[in-house]
MARBA-3410 file (N, C-alpha, C, O; in Angstrom, 1 decimal):
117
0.8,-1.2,0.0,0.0,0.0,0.0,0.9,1.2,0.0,1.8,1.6,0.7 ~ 0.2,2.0,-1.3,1.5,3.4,-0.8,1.0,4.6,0.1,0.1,5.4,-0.1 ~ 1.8,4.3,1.2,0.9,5.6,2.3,0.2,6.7,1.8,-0.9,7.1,2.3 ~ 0.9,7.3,0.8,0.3,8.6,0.5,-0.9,8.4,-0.3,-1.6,9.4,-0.6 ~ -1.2,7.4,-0.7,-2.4,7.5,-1.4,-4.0,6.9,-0.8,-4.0,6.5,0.4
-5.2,6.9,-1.3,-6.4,6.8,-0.4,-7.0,5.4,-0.5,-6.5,5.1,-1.6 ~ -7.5,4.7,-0.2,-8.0,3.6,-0.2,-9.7,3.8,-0.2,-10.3,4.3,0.7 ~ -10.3,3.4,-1.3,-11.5,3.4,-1.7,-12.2,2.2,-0.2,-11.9,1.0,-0.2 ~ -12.9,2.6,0.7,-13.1,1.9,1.4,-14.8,1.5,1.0,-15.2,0.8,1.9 ~ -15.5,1.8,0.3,-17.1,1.4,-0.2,-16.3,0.1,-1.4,-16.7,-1.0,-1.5
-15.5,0.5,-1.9,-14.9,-0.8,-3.1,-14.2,-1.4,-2.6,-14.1,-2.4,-3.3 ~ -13.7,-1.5,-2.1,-13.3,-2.7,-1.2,-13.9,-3.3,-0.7,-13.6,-4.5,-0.8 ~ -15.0,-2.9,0.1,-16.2,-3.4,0.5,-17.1,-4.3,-0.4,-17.4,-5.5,-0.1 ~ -17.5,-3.8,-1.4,-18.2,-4.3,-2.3,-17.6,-6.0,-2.7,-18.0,-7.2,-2.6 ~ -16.1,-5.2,-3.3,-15.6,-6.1,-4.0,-14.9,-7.2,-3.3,-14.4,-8.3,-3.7
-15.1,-6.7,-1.8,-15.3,-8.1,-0.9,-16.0,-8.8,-0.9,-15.7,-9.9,-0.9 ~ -17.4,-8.5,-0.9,-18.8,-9.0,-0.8,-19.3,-9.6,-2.0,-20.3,-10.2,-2.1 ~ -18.4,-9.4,-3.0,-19.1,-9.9,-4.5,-18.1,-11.3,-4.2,-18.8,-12.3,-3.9 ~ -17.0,-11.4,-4.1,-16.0,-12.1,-4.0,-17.0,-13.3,-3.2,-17.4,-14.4,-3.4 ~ -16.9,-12.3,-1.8,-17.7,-13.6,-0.8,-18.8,-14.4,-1.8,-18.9,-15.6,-1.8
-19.4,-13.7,-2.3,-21.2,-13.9,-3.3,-20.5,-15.1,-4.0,-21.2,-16.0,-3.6 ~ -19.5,-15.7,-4.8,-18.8,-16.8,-5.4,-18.3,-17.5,-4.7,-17.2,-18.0,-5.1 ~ -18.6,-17.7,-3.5,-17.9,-18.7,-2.6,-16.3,-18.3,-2.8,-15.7,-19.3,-3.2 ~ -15.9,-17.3,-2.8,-14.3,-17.2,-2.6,-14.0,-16.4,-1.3,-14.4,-15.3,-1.1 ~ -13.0,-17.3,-0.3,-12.6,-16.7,1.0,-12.3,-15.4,0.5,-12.3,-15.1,-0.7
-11.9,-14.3,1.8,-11.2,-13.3,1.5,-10.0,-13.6,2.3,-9.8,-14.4,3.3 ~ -9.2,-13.0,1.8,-7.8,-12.9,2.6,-6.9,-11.4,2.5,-7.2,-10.5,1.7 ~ -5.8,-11.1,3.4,-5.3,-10.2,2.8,-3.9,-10.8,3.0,-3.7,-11.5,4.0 ~ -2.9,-10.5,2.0,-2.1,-11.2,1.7,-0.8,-10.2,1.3,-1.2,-9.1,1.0 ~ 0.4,-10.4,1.2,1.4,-9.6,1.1,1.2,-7.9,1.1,1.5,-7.1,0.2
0.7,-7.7,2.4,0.7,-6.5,3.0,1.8,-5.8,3.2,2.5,-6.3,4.0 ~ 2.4,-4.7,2.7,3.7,-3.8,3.5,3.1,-2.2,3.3,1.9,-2.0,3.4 ~ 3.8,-1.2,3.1,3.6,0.2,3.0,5.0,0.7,2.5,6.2,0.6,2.9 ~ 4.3,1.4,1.5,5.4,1.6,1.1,4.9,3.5,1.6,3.8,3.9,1.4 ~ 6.3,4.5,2.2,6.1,5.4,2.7,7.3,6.6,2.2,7.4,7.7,2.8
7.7,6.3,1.4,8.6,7.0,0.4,8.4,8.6,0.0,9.3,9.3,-0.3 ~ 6.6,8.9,0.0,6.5,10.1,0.0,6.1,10.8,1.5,5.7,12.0,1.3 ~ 6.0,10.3,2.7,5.1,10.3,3.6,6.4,11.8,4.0,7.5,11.9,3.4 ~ 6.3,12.3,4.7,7.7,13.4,5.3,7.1,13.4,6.9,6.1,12.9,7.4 ~ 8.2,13.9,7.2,8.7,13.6,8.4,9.3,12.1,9.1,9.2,11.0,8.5
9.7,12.3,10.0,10.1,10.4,10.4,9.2,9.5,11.2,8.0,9.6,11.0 ~ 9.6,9.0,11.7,9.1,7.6,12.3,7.5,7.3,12.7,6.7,6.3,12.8 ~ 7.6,8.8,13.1,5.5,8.8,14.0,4.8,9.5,13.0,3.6,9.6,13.3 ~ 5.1,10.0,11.9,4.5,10.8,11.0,4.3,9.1,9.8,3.2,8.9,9.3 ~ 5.5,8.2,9.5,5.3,7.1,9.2,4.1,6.7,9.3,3.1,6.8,8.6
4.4,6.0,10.8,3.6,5.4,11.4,2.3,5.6,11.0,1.6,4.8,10.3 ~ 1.9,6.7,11.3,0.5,7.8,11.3,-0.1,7.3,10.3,-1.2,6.8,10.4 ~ 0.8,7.3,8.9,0.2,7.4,7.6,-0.3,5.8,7.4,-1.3,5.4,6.9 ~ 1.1,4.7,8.2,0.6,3.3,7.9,-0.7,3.1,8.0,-1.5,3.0,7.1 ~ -1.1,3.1,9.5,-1.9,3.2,10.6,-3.7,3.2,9.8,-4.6,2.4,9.7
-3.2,4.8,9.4,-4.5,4.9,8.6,-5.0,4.1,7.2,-6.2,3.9,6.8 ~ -3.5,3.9,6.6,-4.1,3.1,4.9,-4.4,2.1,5.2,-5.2,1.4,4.6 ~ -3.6,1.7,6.3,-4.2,-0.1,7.2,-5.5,-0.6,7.7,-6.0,-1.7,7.6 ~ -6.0,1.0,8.3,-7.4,0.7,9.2,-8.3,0.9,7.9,-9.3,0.2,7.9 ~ -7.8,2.0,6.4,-9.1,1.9,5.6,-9.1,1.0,5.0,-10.2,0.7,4.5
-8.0,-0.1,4.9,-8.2,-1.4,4.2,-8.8,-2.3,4.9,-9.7,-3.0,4.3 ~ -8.6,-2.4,5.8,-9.2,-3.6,6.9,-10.8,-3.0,6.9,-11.9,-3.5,6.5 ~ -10.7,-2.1,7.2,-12.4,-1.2,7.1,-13.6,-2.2,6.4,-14.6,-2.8,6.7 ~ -12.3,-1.8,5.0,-13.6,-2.3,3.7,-13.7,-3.8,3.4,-14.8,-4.4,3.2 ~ -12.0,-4.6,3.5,-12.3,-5.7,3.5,-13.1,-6.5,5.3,-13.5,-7.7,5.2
-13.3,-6.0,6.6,-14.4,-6.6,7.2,-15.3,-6.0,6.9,-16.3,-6.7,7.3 ~ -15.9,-5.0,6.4,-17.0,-4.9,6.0,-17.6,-6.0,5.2,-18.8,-6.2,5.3 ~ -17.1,-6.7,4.4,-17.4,-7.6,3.6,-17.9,-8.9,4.3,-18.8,-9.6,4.1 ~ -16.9,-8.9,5.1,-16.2,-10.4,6.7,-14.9,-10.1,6.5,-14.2,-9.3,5.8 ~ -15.0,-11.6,8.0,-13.6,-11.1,8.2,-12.9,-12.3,8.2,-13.0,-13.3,8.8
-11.8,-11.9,7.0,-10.9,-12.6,6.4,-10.4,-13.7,6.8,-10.7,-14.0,8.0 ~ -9.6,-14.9,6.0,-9.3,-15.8,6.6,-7.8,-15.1,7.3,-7.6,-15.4,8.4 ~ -7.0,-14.4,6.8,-5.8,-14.1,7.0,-5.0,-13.2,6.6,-4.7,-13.2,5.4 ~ -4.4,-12.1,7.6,-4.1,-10.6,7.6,-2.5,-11.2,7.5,-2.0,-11.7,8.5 ~ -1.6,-11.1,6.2,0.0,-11.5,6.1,0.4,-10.5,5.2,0.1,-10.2,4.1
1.2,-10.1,6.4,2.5,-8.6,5.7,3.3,-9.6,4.4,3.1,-10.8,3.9 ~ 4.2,-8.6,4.1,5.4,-9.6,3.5,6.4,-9.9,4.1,7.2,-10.6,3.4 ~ 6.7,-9.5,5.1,7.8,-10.1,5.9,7.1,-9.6,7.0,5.9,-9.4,7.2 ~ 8.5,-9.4,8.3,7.7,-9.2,10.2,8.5,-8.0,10.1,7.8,-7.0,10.2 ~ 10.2,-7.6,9.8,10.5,-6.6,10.2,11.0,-5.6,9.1,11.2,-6.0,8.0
11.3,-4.4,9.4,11.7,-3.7,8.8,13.6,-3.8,8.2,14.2,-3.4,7.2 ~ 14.0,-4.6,9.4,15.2,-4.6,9.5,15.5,-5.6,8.0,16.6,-5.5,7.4 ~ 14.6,-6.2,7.6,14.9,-7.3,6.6,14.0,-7.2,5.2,14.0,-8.2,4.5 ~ 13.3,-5.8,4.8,12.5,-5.3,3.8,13.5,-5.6,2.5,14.7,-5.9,2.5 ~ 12.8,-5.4,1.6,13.2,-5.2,0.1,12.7,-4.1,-0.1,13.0,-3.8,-1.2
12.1,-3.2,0.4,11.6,-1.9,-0.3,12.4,-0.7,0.0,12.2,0.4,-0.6 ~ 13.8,-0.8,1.1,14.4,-0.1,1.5,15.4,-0.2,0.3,16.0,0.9,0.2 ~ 15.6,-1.0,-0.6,16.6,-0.8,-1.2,15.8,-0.4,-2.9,16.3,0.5,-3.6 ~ 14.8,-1.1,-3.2,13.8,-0.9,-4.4,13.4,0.4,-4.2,13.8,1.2,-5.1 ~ 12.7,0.9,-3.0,12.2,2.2,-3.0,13.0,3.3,-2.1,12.3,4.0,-1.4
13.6,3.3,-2.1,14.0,4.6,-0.6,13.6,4.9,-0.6,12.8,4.7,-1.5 ~ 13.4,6.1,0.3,13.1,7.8,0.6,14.1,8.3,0.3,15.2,8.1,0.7 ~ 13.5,9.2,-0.7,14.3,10.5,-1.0,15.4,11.5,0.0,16.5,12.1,-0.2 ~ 14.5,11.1,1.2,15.2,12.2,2.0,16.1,11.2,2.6,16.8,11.6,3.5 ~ 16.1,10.3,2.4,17.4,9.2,3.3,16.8,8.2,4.7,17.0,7.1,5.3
16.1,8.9,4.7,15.5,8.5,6.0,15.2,6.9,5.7,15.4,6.2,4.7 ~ 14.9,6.5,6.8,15.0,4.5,6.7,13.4,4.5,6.0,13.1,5.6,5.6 ~ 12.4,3.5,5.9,11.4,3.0,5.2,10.8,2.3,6.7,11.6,1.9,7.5 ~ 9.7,2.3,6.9,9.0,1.5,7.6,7.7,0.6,7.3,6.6,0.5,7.8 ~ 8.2,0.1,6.4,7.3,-1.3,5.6,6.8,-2.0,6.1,5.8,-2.4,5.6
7.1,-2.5,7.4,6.3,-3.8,7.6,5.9,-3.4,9.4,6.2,-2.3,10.0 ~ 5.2,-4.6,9.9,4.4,-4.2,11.4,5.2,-4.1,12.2,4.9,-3.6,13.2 ~ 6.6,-4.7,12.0,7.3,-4.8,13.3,8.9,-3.8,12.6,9.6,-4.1,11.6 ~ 9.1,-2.9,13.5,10.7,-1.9,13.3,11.6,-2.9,13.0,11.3,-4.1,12.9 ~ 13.1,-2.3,12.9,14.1,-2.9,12.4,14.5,-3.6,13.7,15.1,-4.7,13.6
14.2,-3.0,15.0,14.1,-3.7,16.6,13.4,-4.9,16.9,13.8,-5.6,17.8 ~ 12.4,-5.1,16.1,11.3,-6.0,16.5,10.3,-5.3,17.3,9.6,-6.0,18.0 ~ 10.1,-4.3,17.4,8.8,-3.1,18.2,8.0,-3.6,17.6,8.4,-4.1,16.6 ~ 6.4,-3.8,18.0,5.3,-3.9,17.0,4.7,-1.9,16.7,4.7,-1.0,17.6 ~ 4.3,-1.7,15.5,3.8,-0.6,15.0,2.5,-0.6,15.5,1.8,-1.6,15.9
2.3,0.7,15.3,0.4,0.8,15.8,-0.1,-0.1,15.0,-0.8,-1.0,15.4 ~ 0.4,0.0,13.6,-0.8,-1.2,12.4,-0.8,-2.0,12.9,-2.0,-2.3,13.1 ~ 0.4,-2.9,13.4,0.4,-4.1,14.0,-0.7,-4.6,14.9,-1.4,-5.6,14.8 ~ -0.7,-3.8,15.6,-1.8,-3.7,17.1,-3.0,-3.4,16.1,-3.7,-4.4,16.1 ~ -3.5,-2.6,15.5,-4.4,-2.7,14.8,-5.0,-4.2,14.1,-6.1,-4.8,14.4
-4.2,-4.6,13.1,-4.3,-6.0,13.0,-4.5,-7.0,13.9,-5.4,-7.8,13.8 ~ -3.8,-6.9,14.7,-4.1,-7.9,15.8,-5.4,-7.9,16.6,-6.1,-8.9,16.9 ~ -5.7,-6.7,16.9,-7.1,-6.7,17.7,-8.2,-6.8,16.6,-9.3,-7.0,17.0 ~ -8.1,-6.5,15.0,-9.1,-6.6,14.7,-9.6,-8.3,14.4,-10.7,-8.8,14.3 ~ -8.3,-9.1,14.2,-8.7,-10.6,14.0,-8.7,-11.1,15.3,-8.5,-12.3,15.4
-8.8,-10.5,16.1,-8.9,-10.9,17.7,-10.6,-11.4,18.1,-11.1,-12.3,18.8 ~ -11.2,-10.3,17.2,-12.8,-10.1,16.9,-13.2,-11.3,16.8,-14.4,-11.6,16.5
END
C-alpha cells in the first residue's frame, strides 16, 4: 500500500462481498507500505501506515472477516523496499508491522485486535 495515497473503502467493500457472493474466502495477503513520499520520520510514518491499514481492513471486514491478515515479511530490518524504493530524503522506510528492533507498529496492534474479533 503506498501511504500517501487513499483507499476506496465502499470498493473494497463491495468487491469483498461480490467475492464472498462466489464462494471465494477473502484474505489479505502480502501486506507492506510503502512510505517514500510520507515526510517527516518515524511517528509521522507510522501515522500514515496506521491509517491506509485501518481503511483497508475497514472495507475488507465490511465484507467479513478474512481468513488471514500477512504482511510480506515481520521486520523492517529485513525489507526489500528499503533498497527498491528509498526515501528521497534518506530517511529508513518503515514497511512492515514490526521496526528494524522488533517493536510492534500501531498497524500491528491494529491487525491484531481486529482478527482478535
Amino acid at each position: 500500500l503506498y501511504a500517501d495515497q487513499r483507499i476506496d473503502v465502499p470498493a473494497v467493500a463491495a468487491f469483498g462481498r461480490a467475492l464472498k457472493a462466489m464462494g471465494v474466502s477473502l484474505a489479505v495477503t502480502e501486506l507492506d507500505i510503502i512510505d517514500w513520499n510520507i515526510r517527516g520520520g518515524p511517528e509521522e510514518q507510522d501515522a500514515a501506515a496506521l491509517r491506509i491499514v485501518g481503511d483497508l481492513l475497514d472495507g475488507v471486514f465490511d465484507a467479513g472477516r478474512p481468513d488471514a491478515v500477512i504482511s510480506w515479511g515481520m521486520s523492517d530490518r529485513y525489507s526489500w523496499i528499503e533498497e527498491a524504493m528509498p526515501r528521497r530524503d534518506g530517511k529508513p522506510c518503515r514497511p512492515l508491522p514490526l521496526d528494524a528492533d522488533y517493536r510492534p507498529k500501531p498497524w500491528f496492534e491494529l491487525i491484531r485486535k481486529r482478527l482478535a474479533c
